[in-house]
C-alpha positions as a Python dict, from the first residue, in 0.01 Angstrom:
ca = {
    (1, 'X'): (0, 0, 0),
    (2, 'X'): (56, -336, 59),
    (3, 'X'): (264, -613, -117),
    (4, 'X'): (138, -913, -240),
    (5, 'X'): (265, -1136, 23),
    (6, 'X'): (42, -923, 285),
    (7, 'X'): (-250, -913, 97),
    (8, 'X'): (-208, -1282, 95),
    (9, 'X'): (-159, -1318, 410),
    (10, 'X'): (-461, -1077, 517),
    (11, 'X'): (-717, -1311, 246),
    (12, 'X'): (-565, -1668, 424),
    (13, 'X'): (-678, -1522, 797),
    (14, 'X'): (-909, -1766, 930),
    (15, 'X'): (-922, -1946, 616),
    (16, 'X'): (-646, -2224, 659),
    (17, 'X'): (-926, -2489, 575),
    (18, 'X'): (-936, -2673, 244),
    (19, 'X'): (-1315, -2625, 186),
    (20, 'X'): (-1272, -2229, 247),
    (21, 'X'): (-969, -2176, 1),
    (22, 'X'): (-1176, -2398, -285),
    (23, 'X'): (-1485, -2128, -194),
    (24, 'X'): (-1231, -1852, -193),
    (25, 'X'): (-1364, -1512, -332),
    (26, 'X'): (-1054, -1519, -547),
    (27, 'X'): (-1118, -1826, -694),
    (28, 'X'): (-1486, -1794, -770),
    (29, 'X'): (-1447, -1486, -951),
    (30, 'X'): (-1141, -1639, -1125),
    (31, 'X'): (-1376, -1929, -1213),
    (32, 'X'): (-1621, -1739, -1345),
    (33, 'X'): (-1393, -1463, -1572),
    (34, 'X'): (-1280, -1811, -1764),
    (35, 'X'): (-1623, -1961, -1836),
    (36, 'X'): (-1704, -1563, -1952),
    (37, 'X'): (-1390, -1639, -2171),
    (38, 'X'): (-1506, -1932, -2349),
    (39, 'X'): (-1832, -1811, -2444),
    (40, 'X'): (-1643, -1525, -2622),
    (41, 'X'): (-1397, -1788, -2770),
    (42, 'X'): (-1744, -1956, -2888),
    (43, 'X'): (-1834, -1669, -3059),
    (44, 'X'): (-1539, -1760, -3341),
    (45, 'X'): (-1692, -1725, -3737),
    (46, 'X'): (-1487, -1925, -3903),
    (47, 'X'): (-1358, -1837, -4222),
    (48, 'X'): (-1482, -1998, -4581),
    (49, 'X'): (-1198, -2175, -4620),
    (50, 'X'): (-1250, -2373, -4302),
    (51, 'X'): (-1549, -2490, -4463),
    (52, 'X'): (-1526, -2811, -4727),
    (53, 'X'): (-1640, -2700, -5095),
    (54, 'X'): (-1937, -2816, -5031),
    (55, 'X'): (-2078, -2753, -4749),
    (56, 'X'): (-2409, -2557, -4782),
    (57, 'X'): (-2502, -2542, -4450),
    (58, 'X'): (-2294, -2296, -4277),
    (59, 'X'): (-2485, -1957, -4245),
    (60, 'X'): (-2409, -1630, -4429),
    (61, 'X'): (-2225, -1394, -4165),
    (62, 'X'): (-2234, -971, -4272),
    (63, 'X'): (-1886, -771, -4254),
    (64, 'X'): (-2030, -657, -3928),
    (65, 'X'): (-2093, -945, -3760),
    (66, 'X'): (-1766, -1092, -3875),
    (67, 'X'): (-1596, -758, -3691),
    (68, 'X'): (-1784, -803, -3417),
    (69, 'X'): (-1675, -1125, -3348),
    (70, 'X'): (-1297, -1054, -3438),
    (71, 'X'): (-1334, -785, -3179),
    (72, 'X'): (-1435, -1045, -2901),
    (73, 'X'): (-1143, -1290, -2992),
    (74, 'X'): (-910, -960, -2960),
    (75, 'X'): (-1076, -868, -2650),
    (76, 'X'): (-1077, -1251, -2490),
    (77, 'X'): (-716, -1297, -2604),
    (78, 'X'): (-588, -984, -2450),
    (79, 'X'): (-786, -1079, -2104),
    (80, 'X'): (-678, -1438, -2134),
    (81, 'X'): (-264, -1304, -2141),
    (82, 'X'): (-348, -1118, -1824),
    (83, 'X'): (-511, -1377, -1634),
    (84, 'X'): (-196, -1656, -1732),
    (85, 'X'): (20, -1390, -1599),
    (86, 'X'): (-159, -1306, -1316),
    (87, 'X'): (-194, -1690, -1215),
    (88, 'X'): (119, -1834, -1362),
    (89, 'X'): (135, -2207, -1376),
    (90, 'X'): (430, -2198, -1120),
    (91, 'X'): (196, -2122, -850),
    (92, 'X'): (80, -2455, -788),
    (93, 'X'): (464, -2497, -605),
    (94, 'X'): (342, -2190, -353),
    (95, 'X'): (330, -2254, 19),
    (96, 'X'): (-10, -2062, 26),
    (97, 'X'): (-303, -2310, -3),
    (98, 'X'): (-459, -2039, -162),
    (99, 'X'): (-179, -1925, -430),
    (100, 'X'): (-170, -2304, -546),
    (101, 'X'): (-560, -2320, -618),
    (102, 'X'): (-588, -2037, -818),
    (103, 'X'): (-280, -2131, -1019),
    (104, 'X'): (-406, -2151, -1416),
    (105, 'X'): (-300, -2462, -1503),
    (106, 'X'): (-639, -2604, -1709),
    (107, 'X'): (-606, -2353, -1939),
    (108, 'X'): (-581, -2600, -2252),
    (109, 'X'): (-940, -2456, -2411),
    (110, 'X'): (-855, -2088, -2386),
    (111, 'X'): (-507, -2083, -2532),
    (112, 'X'): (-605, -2355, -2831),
    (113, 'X'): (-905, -2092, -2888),
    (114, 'X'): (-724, -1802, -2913),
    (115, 'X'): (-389, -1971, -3153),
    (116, 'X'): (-722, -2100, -3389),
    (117, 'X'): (-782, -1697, -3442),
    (118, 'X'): (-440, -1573, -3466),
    (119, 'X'): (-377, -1911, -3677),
    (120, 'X'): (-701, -1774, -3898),
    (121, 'X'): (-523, -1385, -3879),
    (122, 'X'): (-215, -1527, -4036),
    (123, 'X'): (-201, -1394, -4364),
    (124, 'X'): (-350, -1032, -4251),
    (125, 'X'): (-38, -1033, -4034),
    (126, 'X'): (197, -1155, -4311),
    (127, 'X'): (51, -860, -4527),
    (128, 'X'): (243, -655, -4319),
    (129, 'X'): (546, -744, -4466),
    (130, 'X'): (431, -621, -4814),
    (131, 'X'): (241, -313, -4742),
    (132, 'X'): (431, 36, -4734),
    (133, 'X'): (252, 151, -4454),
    (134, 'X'): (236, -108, -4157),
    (135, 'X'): (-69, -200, -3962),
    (136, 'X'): (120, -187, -3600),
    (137, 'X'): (-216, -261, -3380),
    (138, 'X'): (-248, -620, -3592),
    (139, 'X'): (80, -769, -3430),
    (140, 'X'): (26, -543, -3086),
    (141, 'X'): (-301, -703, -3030),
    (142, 'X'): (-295, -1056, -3132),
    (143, 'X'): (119, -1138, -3060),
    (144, 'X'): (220, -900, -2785),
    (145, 'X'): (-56, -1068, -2542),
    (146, 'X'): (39, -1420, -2624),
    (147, 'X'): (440, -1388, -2591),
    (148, 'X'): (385, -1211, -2314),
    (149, 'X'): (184, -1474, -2132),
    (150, 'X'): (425, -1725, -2274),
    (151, 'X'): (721, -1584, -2141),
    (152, 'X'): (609, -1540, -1839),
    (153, 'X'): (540, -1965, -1825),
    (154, 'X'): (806, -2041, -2027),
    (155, 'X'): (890, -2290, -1732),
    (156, 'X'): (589, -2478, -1817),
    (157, 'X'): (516, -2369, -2161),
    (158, 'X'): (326, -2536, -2413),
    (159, 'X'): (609, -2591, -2700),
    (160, 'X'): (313, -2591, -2973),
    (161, 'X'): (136, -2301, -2881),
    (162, 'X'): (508, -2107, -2870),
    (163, 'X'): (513, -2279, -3231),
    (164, 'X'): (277, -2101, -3388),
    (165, 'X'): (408, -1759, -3207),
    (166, 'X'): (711, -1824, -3359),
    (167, 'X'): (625, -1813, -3711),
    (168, 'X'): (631, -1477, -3715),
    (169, 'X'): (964, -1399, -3650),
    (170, 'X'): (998, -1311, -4049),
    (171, 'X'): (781, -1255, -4281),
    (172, 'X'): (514, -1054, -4108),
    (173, 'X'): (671, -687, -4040),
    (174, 'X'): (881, -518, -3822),
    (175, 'X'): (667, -497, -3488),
    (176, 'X'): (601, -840, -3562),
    (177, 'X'): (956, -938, -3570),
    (178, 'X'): (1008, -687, -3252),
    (179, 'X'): (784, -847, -3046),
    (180, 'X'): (841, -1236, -3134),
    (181, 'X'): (1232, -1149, -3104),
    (182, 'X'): (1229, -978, -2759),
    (183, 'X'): (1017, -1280, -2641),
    (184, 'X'): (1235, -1552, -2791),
    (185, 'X'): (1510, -1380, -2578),
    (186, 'X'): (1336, -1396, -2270),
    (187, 'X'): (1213, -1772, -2377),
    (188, 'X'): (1623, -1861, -2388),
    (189, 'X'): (1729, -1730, -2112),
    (190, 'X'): (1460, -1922, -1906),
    (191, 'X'): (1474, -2233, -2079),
    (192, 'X'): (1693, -2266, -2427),
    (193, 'X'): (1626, -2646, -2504),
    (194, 'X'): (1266, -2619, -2499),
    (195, 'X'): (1336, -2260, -2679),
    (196, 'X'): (1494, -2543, -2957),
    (197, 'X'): (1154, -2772, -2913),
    (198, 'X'): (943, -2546, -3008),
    (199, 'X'): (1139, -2418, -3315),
    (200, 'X'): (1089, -2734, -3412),
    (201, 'X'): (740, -2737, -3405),
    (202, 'X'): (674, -2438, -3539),
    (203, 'X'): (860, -2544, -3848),
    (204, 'X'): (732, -2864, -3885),
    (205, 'X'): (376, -2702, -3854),
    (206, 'X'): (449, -2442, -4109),
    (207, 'X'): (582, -2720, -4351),
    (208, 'X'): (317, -2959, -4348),
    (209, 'X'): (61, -2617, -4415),
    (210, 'X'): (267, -2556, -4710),
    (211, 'X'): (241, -2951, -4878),
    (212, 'X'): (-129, -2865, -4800),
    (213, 'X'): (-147, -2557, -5006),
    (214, 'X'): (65, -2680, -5290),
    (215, 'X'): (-146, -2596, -5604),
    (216, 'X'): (-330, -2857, -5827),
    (217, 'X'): (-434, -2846, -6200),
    (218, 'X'): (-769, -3025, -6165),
    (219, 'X'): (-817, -2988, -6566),
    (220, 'X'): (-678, -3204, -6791),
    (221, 'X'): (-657, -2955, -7104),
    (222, 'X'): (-618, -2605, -6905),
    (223, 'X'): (-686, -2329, -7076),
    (224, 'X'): (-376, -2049, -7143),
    (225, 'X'): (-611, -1864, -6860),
    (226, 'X'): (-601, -2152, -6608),
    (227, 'X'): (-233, -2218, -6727),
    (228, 'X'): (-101, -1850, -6608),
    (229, 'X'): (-307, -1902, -6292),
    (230, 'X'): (-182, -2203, -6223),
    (231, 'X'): (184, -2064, -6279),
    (232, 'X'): (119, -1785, -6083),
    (233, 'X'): (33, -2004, -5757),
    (234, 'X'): (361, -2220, -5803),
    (235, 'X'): (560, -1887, -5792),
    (236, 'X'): (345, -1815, -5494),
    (237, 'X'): (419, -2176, -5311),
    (238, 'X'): (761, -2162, -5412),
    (239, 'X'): (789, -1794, -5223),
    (240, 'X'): (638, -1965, -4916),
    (241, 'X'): (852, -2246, -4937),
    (242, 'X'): (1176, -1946, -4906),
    (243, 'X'): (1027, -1757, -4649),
    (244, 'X'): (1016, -2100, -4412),
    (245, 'X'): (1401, -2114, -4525),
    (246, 'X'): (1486, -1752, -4388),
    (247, 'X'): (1257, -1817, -4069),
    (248, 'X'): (1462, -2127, -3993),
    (249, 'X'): (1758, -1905, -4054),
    (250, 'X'): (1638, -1642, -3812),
    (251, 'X'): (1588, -1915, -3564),
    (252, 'X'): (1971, -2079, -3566),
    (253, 'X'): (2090, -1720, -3568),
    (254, 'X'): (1925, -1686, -3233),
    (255, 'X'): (2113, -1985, -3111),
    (256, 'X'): (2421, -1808, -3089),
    (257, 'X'): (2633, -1562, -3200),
    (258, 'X'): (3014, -1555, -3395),
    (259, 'X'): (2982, -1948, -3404),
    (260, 'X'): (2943, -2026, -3003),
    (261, 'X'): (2624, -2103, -2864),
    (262, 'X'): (2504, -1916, -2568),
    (263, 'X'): (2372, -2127, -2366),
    (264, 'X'): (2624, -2514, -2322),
    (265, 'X'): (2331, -2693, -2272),
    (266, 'X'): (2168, -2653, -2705),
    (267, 'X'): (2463, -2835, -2767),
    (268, 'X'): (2404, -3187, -2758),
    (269, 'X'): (2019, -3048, -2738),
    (270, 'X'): (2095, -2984, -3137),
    (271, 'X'): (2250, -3352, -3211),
    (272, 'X'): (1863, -3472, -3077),
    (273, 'X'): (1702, -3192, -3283),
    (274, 'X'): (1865, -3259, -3640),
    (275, 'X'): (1800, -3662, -3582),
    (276, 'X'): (1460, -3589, -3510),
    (277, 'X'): (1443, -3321, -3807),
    (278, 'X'): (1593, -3601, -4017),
    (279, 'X'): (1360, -3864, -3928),
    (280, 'X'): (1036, -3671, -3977),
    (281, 'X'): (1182, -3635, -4309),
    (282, 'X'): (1195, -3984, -4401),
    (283, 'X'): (908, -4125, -4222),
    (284, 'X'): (646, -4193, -4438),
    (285, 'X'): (377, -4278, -4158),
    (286, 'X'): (28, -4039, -4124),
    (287, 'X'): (-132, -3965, -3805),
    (288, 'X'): (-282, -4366, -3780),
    (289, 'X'): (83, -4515, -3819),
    (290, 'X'): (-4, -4626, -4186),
    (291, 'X'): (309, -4567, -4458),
    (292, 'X'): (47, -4417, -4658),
    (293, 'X'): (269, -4126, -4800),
    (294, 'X'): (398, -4138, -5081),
    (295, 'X'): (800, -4227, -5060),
    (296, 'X'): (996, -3929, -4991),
    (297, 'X'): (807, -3676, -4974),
    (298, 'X'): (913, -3508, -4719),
    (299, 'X'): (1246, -3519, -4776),
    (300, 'X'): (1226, -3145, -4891),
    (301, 'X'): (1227, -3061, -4524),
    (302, 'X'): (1576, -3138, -4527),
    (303, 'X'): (1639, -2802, -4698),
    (304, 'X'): (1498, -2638, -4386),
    (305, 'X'): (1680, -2843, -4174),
    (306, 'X'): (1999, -2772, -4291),
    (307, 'X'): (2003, -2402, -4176),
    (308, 'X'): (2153, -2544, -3835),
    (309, 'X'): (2447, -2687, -4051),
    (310, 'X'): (2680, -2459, -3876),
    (311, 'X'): (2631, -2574, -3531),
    (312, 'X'): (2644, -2959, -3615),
    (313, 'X'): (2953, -2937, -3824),
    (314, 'X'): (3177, -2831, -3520),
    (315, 'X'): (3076, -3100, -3315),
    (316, 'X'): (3249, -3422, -3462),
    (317, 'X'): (3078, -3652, -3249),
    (318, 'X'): (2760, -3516, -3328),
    (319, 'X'): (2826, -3518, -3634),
    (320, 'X'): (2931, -3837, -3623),
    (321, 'X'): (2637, -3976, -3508),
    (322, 'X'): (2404, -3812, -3776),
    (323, 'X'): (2619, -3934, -4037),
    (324, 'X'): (2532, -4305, -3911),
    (325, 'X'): (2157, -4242, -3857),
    (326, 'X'): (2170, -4104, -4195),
    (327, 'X'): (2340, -4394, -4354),
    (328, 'X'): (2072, -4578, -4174),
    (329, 'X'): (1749, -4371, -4275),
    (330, 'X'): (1882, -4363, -4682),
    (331, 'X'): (1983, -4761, -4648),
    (332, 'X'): (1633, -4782, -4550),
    (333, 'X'): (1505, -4590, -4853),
    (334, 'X'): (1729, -4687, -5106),
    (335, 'X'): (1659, -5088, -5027),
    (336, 'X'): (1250, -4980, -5077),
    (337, 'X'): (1029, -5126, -5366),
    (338, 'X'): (939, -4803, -5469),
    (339, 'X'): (1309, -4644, -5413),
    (340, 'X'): (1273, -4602, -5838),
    (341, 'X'): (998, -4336, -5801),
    (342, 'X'): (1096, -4102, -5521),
    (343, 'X'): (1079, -3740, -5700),
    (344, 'X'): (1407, -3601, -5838),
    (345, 'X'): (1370, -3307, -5638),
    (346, 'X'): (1348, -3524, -5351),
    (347, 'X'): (1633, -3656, -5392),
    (348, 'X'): (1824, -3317, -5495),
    (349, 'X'): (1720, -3193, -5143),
    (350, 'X'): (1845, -3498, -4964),
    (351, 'X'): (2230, -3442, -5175),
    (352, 'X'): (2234, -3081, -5116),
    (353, 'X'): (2153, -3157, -4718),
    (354, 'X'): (2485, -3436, -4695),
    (355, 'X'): (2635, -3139, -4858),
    (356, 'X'): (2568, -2868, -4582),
    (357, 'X'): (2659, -3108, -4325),
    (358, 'X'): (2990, -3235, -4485),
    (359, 'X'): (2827, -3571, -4437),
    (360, 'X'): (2979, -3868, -4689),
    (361, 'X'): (2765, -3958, -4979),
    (362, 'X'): (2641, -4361, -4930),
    (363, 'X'): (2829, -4547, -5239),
    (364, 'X'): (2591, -4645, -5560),
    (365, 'X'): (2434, -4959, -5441),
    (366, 'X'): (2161, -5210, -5581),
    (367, 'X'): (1884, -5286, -5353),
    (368, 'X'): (1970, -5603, -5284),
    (369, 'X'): (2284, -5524, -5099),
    (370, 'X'): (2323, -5563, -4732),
    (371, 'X'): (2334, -5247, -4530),
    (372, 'X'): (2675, -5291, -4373),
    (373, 'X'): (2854, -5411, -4646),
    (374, 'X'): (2867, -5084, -4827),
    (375, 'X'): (2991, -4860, -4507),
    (376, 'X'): (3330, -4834, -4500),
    (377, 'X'): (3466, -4769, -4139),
    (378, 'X'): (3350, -4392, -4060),
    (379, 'X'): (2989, -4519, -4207),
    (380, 'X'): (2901, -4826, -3987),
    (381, 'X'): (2671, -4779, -3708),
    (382, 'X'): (2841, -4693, -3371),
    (383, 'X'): (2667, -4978, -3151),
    (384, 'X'): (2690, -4717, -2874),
    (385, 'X'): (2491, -4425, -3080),
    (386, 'X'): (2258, -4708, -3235),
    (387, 'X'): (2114, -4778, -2906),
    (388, 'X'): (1982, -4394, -2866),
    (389, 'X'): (1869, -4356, -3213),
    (390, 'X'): (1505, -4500, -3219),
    (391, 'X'): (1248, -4400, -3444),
    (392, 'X'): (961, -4196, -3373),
    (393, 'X'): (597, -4181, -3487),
    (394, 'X'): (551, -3871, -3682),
    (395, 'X'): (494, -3607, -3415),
    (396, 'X'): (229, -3430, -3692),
    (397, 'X'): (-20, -3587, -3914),
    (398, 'X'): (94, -3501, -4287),
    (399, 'X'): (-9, -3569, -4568),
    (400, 'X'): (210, -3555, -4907),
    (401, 'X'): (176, -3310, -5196),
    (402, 'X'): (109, -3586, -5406),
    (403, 'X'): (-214, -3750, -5222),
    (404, 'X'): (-571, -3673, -5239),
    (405, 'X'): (-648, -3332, -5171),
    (406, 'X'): (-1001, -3385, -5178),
    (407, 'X'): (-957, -3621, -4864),
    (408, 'X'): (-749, -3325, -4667),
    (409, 'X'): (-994, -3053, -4734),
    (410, 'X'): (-1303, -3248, -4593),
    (411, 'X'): (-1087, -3364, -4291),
    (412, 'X'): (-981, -2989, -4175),
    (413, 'X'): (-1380, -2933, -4267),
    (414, 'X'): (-1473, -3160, -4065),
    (415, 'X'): (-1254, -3047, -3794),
    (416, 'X'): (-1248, -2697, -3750),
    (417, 'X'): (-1627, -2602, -3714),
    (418, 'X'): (-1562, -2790, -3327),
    (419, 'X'): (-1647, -2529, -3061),
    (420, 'X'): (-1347, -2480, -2856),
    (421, 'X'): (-1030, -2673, -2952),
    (422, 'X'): (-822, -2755, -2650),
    (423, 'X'): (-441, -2700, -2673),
    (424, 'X'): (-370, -2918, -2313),
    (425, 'X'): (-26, -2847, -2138),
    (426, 'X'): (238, -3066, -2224),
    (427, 'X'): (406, -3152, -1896),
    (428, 'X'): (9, -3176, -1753),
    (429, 'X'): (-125, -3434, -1966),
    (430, 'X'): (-306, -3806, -1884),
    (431, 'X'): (-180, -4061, -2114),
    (432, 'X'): (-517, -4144, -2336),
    (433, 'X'): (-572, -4013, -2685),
    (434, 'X'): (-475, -4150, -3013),
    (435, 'X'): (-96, -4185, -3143),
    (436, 'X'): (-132, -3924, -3367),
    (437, 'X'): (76, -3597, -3254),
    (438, 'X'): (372, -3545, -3037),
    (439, 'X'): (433, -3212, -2916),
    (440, 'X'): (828, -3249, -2976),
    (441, 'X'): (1036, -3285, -2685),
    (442, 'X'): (1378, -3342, -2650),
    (443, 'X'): (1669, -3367, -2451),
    (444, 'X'): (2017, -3494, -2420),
    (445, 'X'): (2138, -3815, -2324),
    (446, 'X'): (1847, -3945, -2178),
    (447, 'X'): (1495, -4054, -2303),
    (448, 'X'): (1163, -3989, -2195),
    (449, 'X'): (827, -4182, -2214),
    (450, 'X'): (572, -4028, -2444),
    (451, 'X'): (257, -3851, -2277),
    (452, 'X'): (-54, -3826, -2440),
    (453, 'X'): (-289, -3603, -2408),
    (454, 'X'): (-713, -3624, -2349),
    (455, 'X'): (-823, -3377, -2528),
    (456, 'X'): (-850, -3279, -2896),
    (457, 'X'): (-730, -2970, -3085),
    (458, 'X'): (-856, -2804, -3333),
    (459, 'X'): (-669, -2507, -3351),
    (460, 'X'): (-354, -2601, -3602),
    (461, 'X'): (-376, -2442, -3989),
    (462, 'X'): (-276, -2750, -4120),
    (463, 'X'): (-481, -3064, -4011),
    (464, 'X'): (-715, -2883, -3704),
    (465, 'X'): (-815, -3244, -3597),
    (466, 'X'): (-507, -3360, -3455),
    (467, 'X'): (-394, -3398, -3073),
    (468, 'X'): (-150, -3125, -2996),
    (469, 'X'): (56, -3254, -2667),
    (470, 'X'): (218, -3574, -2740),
    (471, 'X'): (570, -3547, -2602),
    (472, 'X'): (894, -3774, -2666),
    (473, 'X'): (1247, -3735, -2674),
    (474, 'X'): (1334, -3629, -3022),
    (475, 'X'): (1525, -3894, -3194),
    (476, 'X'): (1567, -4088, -2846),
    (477, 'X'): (1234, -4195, -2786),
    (478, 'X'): (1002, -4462, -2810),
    (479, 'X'): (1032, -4666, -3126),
    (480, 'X'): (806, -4713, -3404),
    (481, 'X'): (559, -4953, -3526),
    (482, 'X'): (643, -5165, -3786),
    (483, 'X'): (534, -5010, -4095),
    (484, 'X'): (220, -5128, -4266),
    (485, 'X'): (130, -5192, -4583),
    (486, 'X'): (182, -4929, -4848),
    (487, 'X'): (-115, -4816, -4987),
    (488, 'X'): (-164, -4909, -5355),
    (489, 'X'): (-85, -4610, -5608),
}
């Protein structure tokens, strides 16, 4: 039997020509299983709720044809796994002319395909949790397949895609857990800061799907019957809400364990990830730049945020430095027109987070008052740490709780019924598309220019029309643009 190095070797004879690798058997038949792939990604149904209210044109589908379908995604995800693992991204570095041309690097259209039906399976697999018998083959055949082909390119992973994996850590049964936990081990060992990038996005995903699905009482004089329903879904939102909690818990745990990191290089990897946490949870800028949310509102994410407490609070300089950029971001909101009506519980969240940290509370202060007059000496603004600390656009476009749902729900309509939504590699993409998502990327000490990507995706539960690959340096990137306008209330 021969190894793979001889069977290279054997296909390369008399083939050392560029034009006869590019025709190579391989290849065509490599080029040819992923166009088979996307017309089985085409063959997606999507659900009713990725359909606005009113939209009457979509055609009736029978159970049937709905399994059907489903069976084809399974089937295409499974074969997609094998061929990323088959022709891992790191091939493009071989010596073989042929190894680097059939290295899967485009594959941008298959993977966003494939996290739209798992992203559509979600609450199938969360059922797990609840039922007394669990549905094993759920998690085995849409999770196993993708963290195996995302371990195996963890080098070169797409942080967003391993986002979405990641959300099912908790929350969606034992295999479920099995199978994201083995892979997050794996995913730190080969690369723990990007490991921490794309815990990040996979929270901040899950949180912005949860201000989407906050319930609304349309009716003005509910009924007692619309009243319990109504009650009923805030218990439900408010269970979500603690499940992303315990998630975020799972992921510090697997940070470290008995207090110490396992891997020196999260360290100052975390000081980048809570700024950037924190400064997602001020900004009040959607997907165009526009301060169109309302003030505050995502200061809730704070409470997420803070489940990495541990790790910041025995690092004084770290901690150090968030205490400034803090100081900075509640200046900022505090000095604010509309400071008056940011929501209690906003504000509760934003305490209770100081709190956690051991961070000093910013002294009672009118408006008016200039910034650095009200820091004592541990609050002023390290000129040093200043210069790192730059704002970022909002790396997802949100919208608050407190906005127009009507305007979200015909926006993912009008997203979702795309054909194939492209999730492009982040380290492979050319800088055109809009400003409106960064794939999160950070890492210590040094910046890094954002790179956006060409293609849109389609594939995320909570706004599908967004660009999935942006990339900066979390809280040490590129800065902001000056904030617009606020939109009248």
């Amino acid at each position: 039997v021969k190894n793979k190095k001889d069977l290279v070797d054997d296909m390369e004879d008399g083939d050392d020509d560029d034009s006869s690798v590019d025709d190579h058997v391989i290849l065509r038949l490599r080029n040819r299983l992923l166009s088979l792939l996307e017309l089985c990604f085409s063959q997606y149904i999507p659900s009713s709720d990725e359909h606005g209210d009113d939209d009457t044109t979509v055609a009736k589908h029978s159970d049937d044809q709905i399994s059907f379908a489903d069976y084809v995604q399974i089937a295409a995800g499974r074969t997609t796994a094998d061929l990323r693992m088959l022709f891992p991204k790191e091939l493009s570095d071989a010596e073989s002319p042929l190894l680097r041309s059939v290295a899967l690097q485009e594959d941008g259209r298959l993977v966003g395909a494939f996290v739209r039906f798992i992203s559509a399976k979600e609450n199938a697999l969360r059922d797990n949790e609840m039922e007394m018998k669990e549905n094993k083959s759920m998690p085995q055949s849409l999770l196993l397949p993708m963290g195996r082909a995302i371990a195996n390119n963890w080098a070169r992973g797409n942080r967003r895609e391993a986002g979405v994996f990641l959300r099912h850590i908790a929350s969606s049964g034992p295999t479920a857990t099995s199978i994201v936990t083995c892979a997050v081990d794996q995913m730190k060992k080969e690369d723990p800061v990007r490991m921490l990038e794309s815990q990040m996005a996979s929270l901040r995903q899950s949180y912005e799907n949860w201000v989407e699905e906050e319930p609304d009482m349309d009716n003005e004089f509910p009924s007692d019957e619309e009243m319990k329903e109504f009650e009923e879904a805030e218990g439900s939102h408010k269970e979500l809400f603690q499940h992303l909690e315990h998630r975020a818990t799972q992921f510090s745990k697997k940070l470290g364990v008995f207090g110490k990191l396992s891997d020196p290089k999260l360290r100052p990897a975390l000081n980048g990830f809570i700024r950037e946490g924190v400064r997602f949870s001020f900004s009040n800028l959607d997907s165009n730049g526009e301060d169109t949310l309302v003030l505050g509102s995502r200061l809730s994410f704070l409470s997420i945020l803070s489940k990495y407490a541990s790790w910041i609070k025995k690092d004084k300089q770290a901690k150090k430095e968030i205490q400034s950029f803090m100081d900075e971001k509640e200046f900022e909101l505090r000095r604010h027109e509309e400071f008056e009506d940011v929501h209690v519980d906003d504000l509760a969240a934003l305490a209770a987070f100081r709190k956690d940290l051991g961070l000093k509370n910013l002294p009672k202060t009118s408006s008016n008052v200039s910034v650095t007059s009200e820091l004592d000496d541990d609050q002023t603004m390290d000129d040093e740490a200043s210069d790192g600390l730059n704002e970022l656009q909002s790396p997802v476009a949100s919208v608050s709780s407190r906005t127009s749902k009507a305007s979200r729900a015909s926006s993912r309509a009008s997203s979702r019924v795309s054909s194939l939504p492209a999730l492009p590699e982040g380290d492979k993409e050319s800088p055109q598309d809009s400003d409106s998502d960064e794939d999160s990327h950070f890492s210590a000490g040094s910046s890094s220019n954002k790179r956006k990507s060409q293609t849109q995706n389609t594939y995320d539960e909570n706004s599908e029309e967004e660009s999935d690959s942006d990339e900066s340096s979390l809280g040490l990137g590129d800065s902001q643009k000056s904030k617009k306008a606020r939109r009248s209330k």
